[in-house]
C-alpha positions in Angstrom: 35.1 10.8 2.3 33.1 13.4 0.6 31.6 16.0 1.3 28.1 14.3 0.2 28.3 11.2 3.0 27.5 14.4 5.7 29.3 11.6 8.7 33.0 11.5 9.9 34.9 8.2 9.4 34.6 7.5 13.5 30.9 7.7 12.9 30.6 5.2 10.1 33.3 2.9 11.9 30.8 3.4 15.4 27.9 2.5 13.1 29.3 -0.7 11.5 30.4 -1.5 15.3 26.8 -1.0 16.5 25.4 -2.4 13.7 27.1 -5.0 12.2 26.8 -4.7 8.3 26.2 -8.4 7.5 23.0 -9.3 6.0 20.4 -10.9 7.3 18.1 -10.5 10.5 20.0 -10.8 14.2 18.5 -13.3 16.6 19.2 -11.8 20.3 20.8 -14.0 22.3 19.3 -13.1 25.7 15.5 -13.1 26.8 13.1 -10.4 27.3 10.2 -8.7 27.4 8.8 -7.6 24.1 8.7 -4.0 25.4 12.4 -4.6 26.6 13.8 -5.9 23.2 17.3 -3.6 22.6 17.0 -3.2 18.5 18.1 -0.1 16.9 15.6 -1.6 14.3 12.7 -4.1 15.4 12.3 -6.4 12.4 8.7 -6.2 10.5 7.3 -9.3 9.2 5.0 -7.8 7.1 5.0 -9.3 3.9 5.7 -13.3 2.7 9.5 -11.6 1.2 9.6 -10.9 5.2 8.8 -13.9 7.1 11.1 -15.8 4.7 14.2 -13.7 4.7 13.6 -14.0 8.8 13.3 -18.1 8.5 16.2 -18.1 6.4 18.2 -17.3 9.5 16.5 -19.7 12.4 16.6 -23.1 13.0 13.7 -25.4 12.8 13.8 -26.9 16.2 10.3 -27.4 17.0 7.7 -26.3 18.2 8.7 -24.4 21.7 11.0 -22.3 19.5 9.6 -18.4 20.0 10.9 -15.1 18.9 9.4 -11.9 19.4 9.3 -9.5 16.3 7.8 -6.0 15.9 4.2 -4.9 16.0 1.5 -5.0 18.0 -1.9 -6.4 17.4 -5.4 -4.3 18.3 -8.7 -5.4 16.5 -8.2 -6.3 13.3 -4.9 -4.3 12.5 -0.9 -4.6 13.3 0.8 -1.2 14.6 4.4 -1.3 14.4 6.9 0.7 16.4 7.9 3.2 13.9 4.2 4.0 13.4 2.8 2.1 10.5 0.0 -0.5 10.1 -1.4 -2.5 8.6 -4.2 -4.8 8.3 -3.9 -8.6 9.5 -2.9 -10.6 6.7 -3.8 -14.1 7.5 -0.9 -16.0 5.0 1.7 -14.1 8.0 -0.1 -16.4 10.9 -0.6 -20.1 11.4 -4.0 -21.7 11.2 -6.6 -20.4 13.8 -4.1 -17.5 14.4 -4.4 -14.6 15.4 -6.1 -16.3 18.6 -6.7 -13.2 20.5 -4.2 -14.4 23.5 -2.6 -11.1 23.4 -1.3 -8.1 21.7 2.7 -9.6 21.1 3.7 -10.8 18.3 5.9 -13.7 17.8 7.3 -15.8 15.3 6.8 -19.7 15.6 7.8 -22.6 14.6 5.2 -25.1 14.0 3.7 -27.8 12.4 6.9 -27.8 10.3 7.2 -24.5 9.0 7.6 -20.4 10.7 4.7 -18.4 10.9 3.7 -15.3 13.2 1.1 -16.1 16.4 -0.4 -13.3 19.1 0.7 -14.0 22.4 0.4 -12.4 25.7 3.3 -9.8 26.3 4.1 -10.6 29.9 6.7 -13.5 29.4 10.4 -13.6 28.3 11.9 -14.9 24.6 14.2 -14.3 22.5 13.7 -11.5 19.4 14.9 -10.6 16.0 16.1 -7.3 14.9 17.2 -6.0 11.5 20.5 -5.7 10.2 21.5 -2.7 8.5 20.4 -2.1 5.0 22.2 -3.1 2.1 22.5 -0.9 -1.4 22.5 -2.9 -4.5 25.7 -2.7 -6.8 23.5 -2.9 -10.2 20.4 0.0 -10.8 17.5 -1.2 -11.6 13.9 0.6 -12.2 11.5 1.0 -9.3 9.5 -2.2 -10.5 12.0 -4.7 -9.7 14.4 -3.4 -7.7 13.0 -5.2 -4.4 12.8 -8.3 -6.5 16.7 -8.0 -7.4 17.2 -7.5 -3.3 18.5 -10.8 -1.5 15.7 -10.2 1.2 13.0 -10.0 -1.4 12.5 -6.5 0.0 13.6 -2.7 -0.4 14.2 -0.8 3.1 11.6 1.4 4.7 12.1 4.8 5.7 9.4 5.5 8.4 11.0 8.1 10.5 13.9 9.6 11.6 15.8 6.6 13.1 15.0 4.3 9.3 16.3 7.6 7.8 19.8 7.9 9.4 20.4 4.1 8.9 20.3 4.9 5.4 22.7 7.4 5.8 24.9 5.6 7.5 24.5 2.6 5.0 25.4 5.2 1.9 28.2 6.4 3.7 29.8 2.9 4.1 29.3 1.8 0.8 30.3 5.6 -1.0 26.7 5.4 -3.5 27.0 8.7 -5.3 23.2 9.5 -7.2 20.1 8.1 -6.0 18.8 5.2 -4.2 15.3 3.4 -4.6 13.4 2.4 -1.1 10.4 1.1 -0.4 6.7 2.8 -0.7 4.1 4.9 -3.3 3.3 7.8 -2.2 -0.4 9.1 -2.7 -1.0 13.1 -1.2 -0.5 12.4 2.3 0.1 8.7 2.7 3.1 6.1 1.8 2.0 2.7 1.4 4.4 -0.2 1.7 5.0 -3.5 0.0 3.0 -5.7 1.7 0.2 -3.2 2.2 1.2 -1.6 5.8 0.9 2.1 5.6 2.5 5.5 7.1 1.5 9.3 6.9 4.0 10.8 5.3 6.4 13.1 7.5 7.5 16.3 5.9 10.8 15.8 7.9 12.1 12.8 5.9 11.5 14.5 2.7 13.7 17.6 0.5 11.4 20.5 0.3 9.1 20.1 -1.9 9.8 16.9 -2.4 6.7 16.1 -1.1 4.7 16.9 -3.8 7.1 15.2 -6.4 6.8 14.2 -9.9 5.9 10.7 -9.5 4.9 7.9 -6.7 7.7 6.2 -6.6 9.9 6.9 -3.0 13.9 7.6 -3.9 16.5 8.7 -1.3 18.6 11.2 -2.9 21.2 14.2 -1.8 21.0 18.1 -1.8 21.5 21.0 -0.1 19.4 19.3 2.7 21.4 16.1 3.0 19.7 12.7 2.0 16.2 12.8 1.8 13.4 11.6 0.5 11.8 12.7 -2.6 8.2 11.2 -4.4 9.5 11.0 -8.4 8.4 8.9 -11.6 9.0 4.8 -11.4 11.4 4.9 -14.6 14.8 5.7 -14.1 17.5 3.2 -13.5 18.7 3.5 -10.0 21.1 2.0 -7.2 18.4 0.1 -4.3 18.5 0.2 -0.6 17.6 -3.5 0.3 16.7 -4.9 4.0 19.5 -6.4 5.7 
């Protein structure tokens, strides 16, 4: 392992332990609170590329079939536990939903297909989680690298936690250059596919990579390790897909 991958083989072998590297959201199999859900990553449904890729992996069984996902609902808008929101989209929620029954929000199925419902907070289900993120083999430019990704979407940095699961992701898979994720930054503010938004965090990014060259949000190594830096959409790139 290089120098570049900045973690010890033990740490990616813990990671792929903790994580397990195959694709595709990870149903629990116990019951809990919302609040007491044990993701490393709660999975967002926050775009249709989202609530598909998390269908893809349930069963239709019916309708008393509930699975709590991340995000909470106040007034009009969705905050999710990494600290970005974004306004209700409707298309996400069956008819006559959001019903205002509480801030939760689960995932449904009914009236033969999966769709997200508000629900009151103080009851036990089952949740989904995200599996670690997967980095593409082929480069692609910005435009459609989260159309080339098998979840329909590229990964989200959003803080710390997002950041290091990247890391860990590169490290496994030995990606040497730099790797497209998710979001357009404008001055202070990274908005997502799907329309949920972040202020950006100086942390996550190389310095001065905050004021960048472009809009476009690539993870890429220097003397800092692997951060993020705001560059121009064009250049052929390795991606960083959700798992």
């Amino acid at each position: 392992m290089g120098q570049r991958d900045k973690l010890s083989a033990a740490d990616v072998l813990l990671a792929n332990l903790i994580y397990n590297c195959s694709a595709g959201p990870k149903v629990s199999t116990e019951s809990t609170f919302q609040a007491d859900t044990q993701c490393v990553s709660p999975y967002k449904v926050n775009s249709q590329a989202s609530l598909m890729w998390a269908s893809s992996v349930l069963p239709d069984v019916g309708d008393t079939e509930e699975y709590w996902v991340d995000g909470n609902i106040t007034n009009n808008y969705i905050w999710f536990s990494d600290g970005s929101e974004m306004v209700v989209e409707s298309t996400l929620f069956h008819l006559n939903e959001p019903s205002g029954r509480g801030h939760c929000i689960q995932l449904r199925f009914k009236n033969g297909y999966w769709a997200l419902e508000d629900n009151s907070c103080n009851h036990k289900q089952k949740y989904i989680c995200s599996a670690m993120p997967v980095i593409s083999s082929d480069m692609e430019v910005f435009e459609f690298a989260h159309i080339m990704c098998s979840s329909g979407s590229l990964y989200q940095i959003t803080d710390l936690a997002t950041l290091e699961r990247a890391q860990v992701a590169i490290a496994t898979n030995g990606i040497d250059g730099k790797v497209w994720v998710d979001g357009h930054k404008d001055n202070n503010t990274i908005t997502f596919t799907g329309g949920s938004t972040i202020a950006a965090n100086p942390a996550l990014f190389h310095q001065n990579g905050n004021n960048g060259s472009g809009s476009c949000l690539i993870l890429e190594f220097s003397i800092d390790g692997w951060k993020l830096n705001a560059v121009k959409c064009d250049s052929f790139e390795h991606y960083l897909c959700v798992g």
